[in-house]
Chimera marker file (.cmm) of the C-alpha trace (Angstrom):
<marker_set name="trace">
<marker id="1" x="0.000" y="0.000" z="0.000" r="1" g="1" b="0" radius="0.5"/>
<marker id="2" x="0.913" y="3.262" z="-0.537" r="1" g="1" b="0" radius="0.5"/>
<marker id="3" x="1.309" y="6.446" z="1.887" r="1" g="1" b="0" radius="0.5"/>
<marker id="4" x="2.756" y="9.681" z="3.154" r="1" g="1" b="0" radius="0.5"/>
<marker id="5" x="4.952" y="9.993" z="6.399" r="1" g="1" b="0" radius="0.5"/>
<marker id="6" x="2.916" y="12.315" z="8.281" r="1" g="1" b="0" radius="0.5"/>
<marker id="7" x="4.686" y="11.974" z="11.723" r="1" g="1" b="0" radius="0.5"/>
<marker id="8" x="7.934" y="10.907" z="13.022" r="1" g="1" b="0" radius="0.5"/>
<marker id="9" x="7.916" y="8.614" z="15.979" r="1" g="1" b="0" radius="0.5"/>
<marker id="10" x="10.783" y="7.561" z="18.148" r="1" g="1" b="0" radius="0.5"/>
<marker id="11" x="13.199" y="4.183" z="17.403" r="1" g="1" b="0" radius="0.5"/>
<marker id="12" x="12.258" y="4.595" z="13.759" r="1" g="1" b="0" radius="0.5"/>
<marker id="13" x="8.439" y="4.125" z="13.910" r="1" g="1" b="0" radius="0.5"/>
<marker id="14" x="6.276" y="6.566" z="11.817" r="1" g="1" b="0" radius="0.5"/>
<marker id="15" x="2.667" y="7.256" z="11.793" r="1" g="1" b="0" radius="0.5"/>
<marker id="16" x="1.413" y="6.578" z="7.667" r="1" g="1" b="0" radius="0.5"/>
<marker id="17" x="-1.213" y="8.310" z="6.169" r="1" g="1" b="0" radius="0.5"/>
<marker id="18" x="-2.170" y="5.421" z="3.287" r="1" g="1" b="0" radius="0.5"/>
<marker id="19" x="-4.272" y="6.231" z="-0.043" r="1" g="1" b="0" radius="0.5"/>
<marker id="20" x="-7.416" y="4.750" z="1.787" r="1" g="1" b="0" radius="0.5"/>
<marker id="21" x="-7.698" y="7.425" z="4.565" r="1" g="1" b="0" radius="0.5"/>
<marker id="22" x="-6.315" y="4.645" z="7.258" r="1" g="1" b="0" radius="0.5"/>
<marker id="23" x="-3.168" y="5.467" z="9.255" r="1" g="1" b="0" radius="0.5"/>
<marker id="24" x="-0.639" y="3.408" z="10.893" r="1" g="1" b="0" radius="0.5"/>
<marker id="25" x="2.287" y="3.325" z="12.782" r="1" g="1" b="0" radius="0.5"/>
<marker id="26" x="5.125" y="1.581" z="10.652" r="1" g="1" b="0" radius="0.5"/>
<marker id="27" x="8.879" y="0.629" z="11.275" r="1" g="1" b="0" radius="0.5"/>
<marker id="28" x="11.873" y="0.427" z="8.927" r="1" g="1" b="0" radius="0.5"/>
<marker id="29" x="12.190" y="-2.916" z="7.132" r="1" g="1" b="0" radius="0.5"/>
<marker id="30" x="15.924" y="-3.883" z="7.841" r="1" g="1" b="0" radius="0.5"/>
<marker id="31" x="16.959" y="-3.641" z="4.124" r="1" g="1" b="0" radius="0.5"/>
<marker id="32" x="16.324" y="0.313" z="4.615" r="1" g="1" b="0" radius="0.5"/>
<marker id="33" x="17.807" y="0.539" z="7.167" r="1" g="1" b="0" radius="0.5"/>
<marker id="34" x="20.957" y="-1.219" z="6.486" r="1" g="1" b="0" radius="0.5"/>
<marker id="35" x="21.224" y="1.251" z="3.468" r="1" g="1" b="0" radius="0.5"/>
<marker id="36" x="20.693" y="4.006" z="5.204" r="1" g="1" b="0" radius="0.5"/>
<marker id="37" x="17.601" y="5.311" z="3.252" r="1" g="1" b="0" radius="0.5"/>
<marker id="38" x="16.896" y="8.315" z="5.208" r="1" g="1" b="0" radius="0.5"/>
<marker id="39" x="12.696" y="8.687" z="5.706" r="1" g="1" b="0" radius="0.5"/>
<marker id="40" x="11.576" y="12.151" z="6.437" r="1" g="1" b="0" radius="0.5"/>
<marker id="41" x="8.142" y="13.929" z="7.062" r="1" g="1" b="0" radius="0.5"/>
<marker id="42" x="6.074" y="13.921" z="3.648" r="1" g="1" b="0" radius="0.5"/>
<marker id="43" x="7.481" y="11.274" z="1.603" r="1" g="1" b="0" radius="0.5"/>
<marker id="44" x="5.783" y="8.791" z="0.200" r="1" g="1" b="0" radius="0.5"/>
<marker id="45" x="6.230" y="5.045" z="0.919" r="1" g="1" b="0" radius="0.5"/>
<marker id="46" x="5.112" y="1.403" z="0.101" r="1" g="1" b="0" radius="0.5"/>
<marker id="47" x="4.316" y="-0.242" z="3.796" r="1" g="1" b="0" radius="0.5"/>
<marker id="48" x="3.320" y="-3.589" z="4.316" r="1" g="1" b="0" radius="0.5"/>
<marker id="49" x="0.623" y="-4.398" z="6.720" r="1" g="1" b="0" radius="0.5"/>
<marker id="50" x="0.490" y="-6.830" z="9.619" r="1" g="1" b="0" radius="0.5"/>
<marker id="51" x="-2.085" y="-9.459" z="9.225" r="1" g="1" b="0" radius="0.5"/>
<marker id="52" x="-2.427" y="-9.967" z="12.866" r="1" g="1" b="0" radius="0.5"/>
<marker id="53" x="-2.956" y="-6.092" z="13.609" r="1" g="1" b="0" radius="0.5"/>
<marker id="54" x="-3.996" y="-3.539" z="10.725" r="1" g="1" b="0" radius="0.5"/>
<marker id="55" x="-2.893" y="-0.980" z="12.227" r="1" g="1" b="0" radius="0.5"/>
<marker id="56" x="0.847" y="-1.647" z="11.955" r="1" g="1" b="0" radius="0.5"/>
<marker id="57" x="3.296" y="-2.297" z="8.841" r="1" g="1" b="0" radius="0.5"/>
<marker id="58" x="6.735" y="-2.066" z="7.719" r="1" g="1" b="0" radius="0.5"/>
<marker id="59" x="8.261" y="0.691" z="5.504" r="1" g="1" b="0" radius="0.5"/>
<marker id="60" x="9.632" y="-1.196" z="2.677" r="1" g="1" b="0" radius="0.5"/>
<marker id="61" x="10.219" y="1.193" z="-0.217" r="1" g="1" b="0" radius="0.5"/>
<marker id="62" x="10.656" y="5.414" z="-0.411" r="1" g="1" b="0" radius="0.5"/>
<marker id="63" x="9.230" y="6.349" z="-3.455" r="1" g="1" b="0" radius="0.5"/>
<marker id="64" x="11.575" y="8.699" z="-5.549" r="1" g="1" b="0" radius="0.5"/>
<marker id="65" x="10.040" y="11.951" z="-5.967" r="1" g="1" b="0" radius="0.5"/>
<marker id="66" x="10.688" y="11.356" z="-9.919" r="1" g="1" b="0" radius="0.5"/>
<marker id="67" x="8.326" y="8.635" z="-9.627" r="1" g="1" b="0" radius="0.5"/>
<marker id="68" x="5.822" y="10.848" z="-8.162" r="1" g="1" b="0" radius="0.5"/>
<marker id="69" x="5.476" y="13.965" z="-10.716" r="1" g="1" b="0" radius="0.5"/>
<marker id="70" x="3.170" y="13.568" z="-13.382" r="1" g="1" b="0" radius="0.5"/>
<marker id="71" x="4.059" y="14.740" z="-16.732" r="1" g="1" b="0" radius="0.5"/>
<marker id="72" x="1.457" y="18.023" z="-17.866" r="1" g="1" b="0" radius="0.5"/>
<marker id="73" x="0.838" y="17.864" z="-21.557" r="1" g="1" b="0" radius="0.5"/>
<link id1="1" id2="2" r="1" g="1" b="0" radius="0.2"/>
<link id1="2" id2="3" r="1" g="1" b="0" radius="0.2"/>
<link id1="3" id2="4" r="1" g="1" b="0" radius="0.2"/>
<link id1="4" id2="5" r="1" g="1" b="0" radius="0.2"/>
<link id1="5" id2="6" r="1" g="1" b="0" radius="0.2"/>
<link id1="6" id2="7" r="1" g="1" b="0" radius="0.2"/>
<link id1="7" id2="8" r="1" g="1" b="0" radius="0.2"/>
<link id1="8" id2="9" r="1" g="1" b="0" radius="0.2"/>
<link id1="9" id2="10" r="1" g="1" b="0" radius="0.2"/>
<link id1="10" id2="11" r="1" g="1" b="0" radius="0.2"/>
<link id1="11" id2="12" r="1" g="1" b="0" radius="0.2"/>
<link id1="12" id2="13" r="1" g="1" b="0" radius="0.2"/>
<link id1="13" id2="14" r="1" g="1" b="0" radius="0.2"/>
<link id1="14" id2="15" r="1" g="1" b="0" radius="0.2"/>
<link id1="15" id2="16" r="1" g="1" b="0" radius="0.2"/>
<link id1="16" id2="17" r="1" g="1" b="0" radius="0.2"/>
<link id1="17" id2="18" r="1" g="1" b="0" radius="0.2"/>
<link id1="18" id2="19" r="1" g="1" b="0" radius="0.2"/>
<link id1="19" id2="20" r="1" g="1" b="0" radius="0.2"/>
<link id1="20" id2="21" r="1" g="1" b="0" radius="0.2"/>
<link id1="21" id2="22" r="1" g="1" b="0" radius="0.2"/>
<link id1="22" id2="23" r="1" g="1" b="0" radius="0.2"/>
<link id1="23" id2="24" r="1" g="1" b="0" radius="0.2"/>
<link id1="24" id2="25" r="1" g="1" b="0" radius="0.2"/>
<link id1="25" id2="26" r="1" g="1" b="0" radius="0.2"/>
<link id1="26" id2="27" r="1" g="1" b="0" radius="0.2"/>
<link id1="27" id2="28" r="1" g="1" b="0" radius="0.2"/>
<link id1="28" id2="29" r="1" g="1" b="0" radius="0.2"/>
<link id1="29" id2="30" r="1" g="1" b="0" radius="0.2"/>
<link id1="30" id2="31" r="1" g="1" b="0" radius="0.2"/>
<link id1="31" id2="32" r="1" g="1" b="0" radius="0.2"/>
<link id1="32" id2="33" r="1" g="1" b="0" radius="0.2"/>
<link id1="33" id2="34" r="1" g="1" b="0" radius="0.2"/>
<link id1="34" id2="35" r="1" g="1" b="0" radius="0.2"/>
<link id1="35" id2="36" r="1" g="1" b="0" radius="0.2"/>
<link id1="36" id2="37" r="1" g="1" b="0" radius="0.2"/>
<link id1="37" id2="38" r="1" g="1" b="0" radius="0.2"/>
<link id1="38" id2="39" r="1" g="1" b="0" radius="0.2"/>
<link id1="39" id2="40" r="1" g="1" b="0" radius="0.2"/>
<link id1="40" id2="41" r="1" g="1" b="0" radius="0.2"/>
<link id1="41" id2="42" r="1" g="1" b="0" radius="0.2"/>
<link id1="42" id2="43" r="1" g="1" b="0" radius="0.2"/>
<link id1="43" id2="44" r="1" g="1" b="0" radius="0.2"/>
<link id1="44" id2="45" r="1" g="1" b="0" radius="0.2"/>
<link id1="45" id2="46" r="1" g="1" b="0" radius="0.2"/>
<link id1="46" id2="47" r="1" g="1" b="0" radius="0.2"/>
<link id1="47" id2="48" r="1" g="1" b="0" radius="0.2"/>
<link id1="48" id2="49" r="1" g="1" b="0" radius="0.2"/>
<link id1="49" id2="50" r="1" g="1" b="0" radius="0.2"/>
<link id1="50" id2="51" r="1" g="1" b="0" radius="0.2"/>
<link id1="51" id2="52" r="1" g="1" b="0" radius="0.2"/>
<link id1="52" id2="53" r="1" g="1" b="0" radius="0.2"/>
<link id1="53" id2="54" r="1" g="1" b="0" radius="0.2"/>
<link id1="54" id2="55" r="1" g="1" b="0" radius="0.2"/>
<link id1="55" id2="56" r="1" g="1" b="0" radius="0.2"/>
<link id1="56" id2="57" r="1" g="1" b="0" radius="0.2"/>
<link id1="57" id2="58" r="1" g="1" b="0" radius="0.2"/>
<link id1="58" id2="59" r="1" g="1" b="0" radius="0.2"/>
<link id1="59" id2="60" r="1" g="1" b="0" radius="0.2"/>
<link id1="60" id2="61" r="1" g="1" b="0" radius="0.2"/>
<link id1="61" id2="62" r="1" g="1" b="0" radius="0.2"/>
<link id1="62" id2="63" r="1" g="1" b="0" radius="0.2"/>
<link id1="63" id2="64" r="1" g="1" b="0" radius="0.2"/>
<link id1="64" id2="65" r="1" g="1" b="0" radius="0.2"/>
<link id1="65" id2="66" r="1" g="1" b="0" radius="0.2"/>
<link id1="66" id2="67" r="1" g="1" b="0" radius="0.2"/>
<link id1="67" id2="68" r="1" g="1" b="0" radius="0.2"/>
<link id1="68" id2="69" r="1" g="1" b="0" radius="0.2"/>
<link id1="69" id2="70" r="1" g="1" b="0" radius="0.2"/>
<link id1="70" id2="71" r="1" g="1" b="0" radius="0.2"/>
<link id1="71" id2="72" r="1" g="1" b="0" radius="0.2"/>
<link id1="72" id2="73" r="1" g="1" b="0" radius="0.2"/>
</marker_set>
């Protein structure tokens, strides 16, 4: 799913504002953070949920902002 950082949380949890209106609280996946992919306040992300508990994902991609800008014709 797809979303926008809308707060930063402590140890690397953020609170997700995804395309459906729902937010949760995701972490960094380890590949992120192992790279050192920096996640700040308004960029958008892919999270994956929890099946157990909806309410809580992982942060497993930072979309470019590139990949975000729409061409105008």
């Amino acid at each position: 799913m797809q979303g926008v950082v809308t707060q930063c949380l402590s140890n690397g949890m953020f609170r997700i504002q995804l395309e459906n209106g729902f937010k949760v609280i995701a972490h960094i996946s380890g590949k992120i953070r192992r790279n050192f992919i920096r996640i700040l306040l308004g960029d958008s992300v892919t999270v994956e949920l929890s099946p157990y508990d909806l309410t809580r994902g992982r942060i497993i991609y930072r979309l470019k902002q590139k990949n975000l800008e729409t061409p105008t014709d």
